[in-house]
C-alpha positions as CSV (number, residue, x, y, z in Angstrom):
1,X,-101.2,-10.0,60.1
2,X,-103.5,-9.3,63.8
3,X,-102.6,-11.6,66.1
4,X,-106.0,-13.8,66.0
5,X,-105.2,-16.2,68.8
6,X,-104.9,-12.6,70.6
7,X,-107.2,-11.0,68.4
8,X,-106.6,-7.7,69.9
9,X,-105.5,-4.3,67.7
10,X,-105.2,-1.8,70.5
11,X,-105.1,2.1,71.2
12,X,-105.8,3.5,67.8
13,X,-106.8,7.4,67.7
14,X,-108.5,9.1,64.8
15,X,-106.5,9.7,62.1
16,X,-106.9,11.9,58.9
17,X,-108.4,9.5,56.2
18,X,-106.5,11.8,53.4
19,X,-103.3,11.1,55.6
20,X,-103.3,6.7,55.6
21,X,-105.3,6.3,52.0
22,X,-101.8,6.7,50.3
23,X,-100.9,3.6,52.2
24,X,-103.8,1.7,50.9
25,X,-104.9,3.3,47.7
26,X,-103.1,0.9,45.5
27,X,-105.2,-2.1,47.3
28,X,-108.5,-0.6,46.4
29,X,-110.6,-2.3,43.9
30,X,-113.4,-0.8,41.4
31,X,-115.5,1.5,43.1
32,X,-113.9,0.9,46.5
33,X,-113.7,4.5,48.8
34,X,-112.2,5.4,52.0
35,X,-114.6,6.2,55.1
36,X,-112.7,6.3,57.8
37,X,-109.3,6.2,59.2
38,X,-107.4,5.2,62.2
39,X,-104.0,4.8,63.7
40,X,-101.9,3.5,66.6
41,X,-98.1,4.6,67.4
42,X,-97.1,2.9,64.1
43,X,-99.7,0.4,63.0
44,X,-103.1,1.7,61.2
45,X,-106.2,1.0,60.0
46,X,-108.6,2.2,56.9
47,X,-112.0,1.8,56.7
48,X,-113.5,1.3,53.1
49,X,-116.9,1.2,52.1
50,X,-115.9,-2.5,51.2
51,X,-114.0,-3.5,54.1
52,X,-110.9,-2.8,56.7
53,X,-107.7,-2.8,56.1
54,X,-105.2,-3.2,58.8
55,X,-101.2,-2.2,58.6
56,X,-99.0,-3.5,61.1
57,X,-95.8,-1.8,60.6
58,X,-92.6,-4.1,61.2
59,X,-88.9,-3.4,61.7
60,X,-86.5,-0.9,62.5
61,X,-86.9,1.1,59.9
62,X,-91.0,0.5,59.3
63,X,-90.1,-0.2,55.8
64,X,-91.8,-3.9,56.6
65,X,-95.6,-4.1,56.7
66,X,-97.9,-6.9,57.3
67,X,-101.4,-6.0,55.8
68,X,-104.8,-7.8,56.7
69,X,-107.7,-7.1,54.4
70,X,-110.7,-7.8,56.8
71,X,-113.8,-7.9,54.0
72,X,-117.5,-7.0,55.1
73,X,-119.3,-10.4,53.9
74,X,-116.9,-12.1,56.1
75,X,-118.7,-10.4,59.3
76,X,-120.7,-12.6,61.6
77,X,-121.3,-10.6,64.1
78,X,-119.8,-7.5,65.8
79,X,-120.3,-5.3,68.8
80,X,-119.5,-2.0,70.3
81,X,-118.4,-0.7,73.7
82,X,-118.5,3.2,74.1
83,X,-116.4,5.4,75.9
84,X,-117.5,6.8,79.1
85,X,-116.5,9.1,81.9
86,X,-113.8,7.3,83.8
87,X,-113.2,4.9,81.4
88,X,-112.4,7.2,78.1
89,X,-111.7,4.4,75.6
90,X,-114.0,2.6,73.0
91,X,-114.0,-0.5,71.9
92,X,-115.3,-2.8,68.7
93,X,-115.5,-6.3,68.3
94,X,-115.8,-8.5,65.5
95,X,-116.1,-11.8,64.7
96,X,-115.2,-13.4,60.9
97,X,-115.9,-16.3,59.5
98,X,-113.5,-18.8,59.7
99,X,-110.9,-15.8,61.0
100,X,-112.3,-15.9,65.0
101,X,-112.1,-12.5,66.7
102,X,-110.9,-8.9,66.3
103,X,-111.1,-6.5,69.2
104,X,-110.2,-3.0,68.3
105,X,-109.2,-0.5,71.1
106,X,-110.1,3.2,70.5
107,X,-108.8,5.9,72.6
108,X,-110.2,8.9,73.6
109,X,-113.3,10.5,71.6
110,X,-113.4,8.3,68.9
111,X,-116.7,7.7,67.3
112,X,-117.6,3.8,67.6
113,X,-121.2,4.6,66.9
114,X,-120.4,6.1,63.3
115,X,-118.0,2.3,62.8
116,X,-121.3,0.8,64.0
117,X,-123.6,2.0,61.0
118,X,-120.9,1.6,58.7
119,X,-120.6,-2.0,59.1
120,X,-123.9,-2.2,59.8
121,X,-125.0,-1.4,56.2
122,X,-122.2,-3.1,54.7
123,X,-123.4,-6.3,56.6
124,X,-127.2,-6.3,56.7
């Protein structure tokens, strides 16, 4: 589960959403697609059109997994932070009810805007 006393889920790159949706697939309910795609040096997360899905892979071998399903309705509030020239990584910032924060760290290009309207309609 993310650490939400720490509530951070840090330095995650773009990732090929045909690549993680394996992973996932077998959580998705009726109707329920896959937008976009993220990962870290283990750990990843999927964006759905219904909500985000985080994978925090355990153990030696990674065979252990700790999955958080994060739904849109639960979102209070959130926030961006984009890269810029000396300072190349992104950042988004959620708050859930009853859950507290979630601060996800994006390195290099990633596009934080795109995660911005993609919440944004699944919120408003």
């Amino acid at each position: 589960m993310i650490d939400f006393q720490n509530g951070t889920f840090v330095k995650l790159s773009k990732a090929d959403v045909a690549s993680i949706e394996p992973s996932v697939r077998d959580l998705y309910v009726d109707g329920e697609t896959s937008m976009v795609a993220a990962k870290g040096m283990r750990d990843f997360i999927m964006f759905t059109n219904k909500r985000i899905i985080a994978v925090n892979i355990q153990g030696m071998t990674g065979k252990k997994r700790d999955t958080t399903s994060l739904p849109y309705s639960k979102i209070q509030a959130f926030s961006i932070e984009t890269s810029g020239t000396f300072d190349r990584d992104a950042e988004l910032e959620i708050w859930l009810s009853g859950l507290g924060r979630v601060r996800l760290e994006f390195a290099g290009n990633f596009d934080v805007g795109y995660l911005a309207k993609l919440i944004g309609w699944a919120v408003l």
